[in-house]
N, C-alpha and C positions, 0 to 999 in steps of 0.2 A: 504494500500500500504506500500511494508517495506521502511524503512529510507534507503537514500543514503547512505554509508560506506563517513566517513570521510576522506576527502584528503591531504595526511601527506604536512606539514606546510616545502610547498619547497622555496626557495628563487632563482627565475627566474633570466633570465638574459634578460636586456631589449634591443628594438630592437635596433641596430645598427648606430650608428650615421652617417650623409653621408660626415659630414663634420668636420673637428678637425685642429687644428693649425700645425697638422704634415703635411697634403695634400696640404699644400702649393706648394710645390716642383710640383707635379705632376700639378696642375692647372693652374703655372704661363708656364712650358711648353707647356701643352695643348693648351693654352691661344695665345698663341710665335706661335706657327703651324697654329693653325685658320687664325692669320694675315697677315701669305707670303702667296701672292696670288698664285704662283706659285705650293705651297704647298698643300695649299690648305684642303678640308675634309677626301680625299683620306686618306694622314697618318694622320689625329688625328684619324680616325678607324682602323689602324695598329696601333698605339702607346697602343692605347684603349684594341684591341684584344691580344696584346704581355702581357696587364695583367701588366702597366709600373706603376702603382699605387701599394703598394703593402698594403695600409692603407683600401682600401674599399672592396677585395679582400680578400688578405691574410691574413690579420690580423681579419677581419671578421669571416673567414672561424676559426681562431684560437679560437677566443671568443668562437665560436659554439660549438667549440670539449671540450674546458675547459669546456662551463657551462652547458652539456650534464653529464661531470664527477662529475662537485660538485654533481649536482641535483641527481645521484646515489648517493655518501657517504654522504649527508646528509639523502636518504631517510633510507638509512643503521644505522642511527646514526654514521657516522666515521667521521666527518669532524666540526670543531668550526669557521664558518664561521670570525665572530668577532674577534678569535684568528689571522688568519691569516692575517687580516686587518692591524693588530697592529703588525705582524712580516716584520722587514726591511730582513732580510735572505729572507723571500719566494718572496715580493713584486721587489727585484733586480734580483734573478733566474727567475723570471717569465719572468721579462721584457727580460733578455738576451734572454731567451729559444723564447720568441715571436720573436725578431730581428731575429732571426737565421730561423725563421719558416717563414720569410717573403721570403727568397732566396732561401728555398729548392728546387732542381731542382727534386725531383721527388717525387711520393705519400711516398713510403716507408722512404724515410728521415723525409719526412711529420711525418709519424707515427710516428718514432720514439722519435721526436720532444716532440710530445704529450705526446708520455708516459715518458719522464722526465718530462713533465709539471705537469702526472700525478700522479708520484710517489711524487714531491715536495707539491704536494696542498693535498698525502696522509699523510706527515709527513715523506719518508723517505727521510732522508736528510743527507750530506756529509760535511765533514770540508769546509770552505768558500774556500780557495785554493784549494784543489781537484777539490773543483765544479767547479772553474773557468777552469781548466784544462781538466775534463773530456765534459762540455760544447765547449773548442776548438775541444779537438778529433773528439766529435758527428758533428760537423761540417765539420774536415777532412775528415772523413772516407765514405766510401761510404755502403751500406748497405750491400752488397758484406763480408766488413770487420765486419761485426757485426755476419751474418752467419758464419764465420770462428773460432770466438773470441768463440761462443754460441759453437760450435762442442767442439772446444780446451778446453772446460771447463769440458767438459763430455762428453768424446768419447764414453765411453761404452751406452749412453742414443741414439747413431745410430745404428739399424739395420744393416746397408749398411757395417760400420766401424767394424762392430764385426762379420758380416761374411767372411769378407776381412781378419781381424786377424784371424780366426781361420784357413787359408790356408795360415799363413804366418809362418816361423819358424825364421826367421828374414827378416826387413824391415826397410825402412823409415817412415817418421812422412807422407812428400809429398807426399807416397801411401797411406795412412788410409784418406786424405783429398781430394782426387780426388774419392776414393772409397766412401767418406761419401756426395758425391754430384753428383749420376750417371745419373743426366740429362744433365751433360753439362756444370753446370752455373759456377765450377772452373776446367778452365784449368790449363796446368803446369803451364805459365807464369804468367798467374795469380795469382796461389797461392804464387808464389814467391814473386812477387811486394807485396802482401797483410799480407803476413808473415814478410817481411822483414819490413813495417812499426807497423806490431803490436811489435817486437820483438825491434824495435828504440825507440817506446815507452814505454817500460817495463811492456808493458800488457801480454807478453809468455815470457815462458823460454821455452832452449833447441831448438838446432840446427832443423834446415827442413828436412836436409839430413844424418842427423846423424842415423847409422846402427845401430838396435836393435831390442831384442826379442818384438814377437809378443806383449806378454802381457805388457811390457815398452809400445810398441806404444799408447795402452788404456791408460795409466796414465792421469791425468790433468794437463795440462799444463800451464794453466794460473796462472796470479801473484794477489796479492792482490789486485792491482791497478786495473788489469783485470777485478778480479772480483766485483769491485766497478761501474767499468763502465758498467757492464752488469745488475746489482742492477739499475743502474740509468736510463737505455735506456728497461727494460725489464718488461710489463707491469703488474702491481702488485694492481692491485684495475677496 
């Protein structure tokens, strides 16, 4: 009988604890509910299904998706487990990027979450202030604003956007962006609200509605800053 193939030396993540010093919060409410009789079981199974915990949940859920990634770059050789242990830089980013992944209100912020979690646990890493800054934005923005920033970086990489320009002999930037998203998901107003805060945060330059030739409109738009945030949120491992 042949020999079983050796199973690369992965370092697991164990199961989930139910209970930690931070779930206090959520038990002594629980707890508070149980005892008006009035209250009763009814809402501690609303409080329950609203998911008001966010330590046995969400933060559960975060472990998974992290120790899903080690266990690829270590099977890869890309990751020093031990290094990272001993870096205070990753062990604080992580923490933040967890808190912020406990209140995502939807899967895609979710995602995105992760892949800063899992660009940090790859080594690509931003000056300690940046990080704190581009961790606010991923938090402001909505995922909305992330599709827009990703176009603005490299219009010429949409289809949509460069059949648009090529019938355009001058235009706006607001038509290459409605043209690079023809199912819907940016209207006019929208693009505006979403430009207008990328462009407050110095992640674009160059005006929405400013007139110019076709080929201007494909330029990139984005700024350094831009392009650091999209390095941070954009998954790379």
């Amino acid at each position: 009988m042949p020999e079983e193939p050796e199973k690369p030396n992965v370092e697991t993540v164990g199961s989930y604890p139910e209970k930690d010093a931070k779930s206090y919060g959520y038990d002594a409410i629980e707890g508070t509910l149980g005892s008006v009789p009035i209250v009763g079981a009814g809402l501690q199974k609303l409080v329950q299904s609203l998911g008001y915990d966010p330590y046995r949940k969400r933060e559960q859920e975060f472990v998974e998706r992290l120790g899903r990634i080690v266990a690829q770059l270590q099977q890869r050789d890309q990751l020093d487990v031990e290094a990272l242990r001993d870096n205070p830089y990753f062990e604080g980013l992580i923490n933040d990027i967890r808190d912020k992944f406990r209140t995502a209100r939807s899967e895609a912020k979710k995602d995105l979450l992760v892949n800063a979690a899992a660009n940090t646990i790859a080594g690509i890493t931003v000056d300690d202030a940046l990080a704190g800054r581009l961790l606010s934005l991923l938090e402001q923005f909505s995922p909305g604003h992330v599709l827009v920033l990703k176009f603005l970086h490299d219009p010429t990489a949409n289809p949509y956007a460069r059949k648009k320009a090529e019938t355009l002999s001058m235009g706006a930037l607001s038509h290459m962006v409605e043209a690079a998203f023809p199912n819907g998901e940016m209207a006019g107003n929208t693009i505006s609200v979403i430009y207008a805060d990328l462009e407050r945060e110095k992640l674009v330059e160059g005006g929405l509605h400013v007139m110019m030739s076709g080929s201007g409109l494909m330029s990139k738009r984005t700024t350094v800053v831009g392009d650091a945030f999209l390095r941070f949120v954009t998954p790379n491992c």
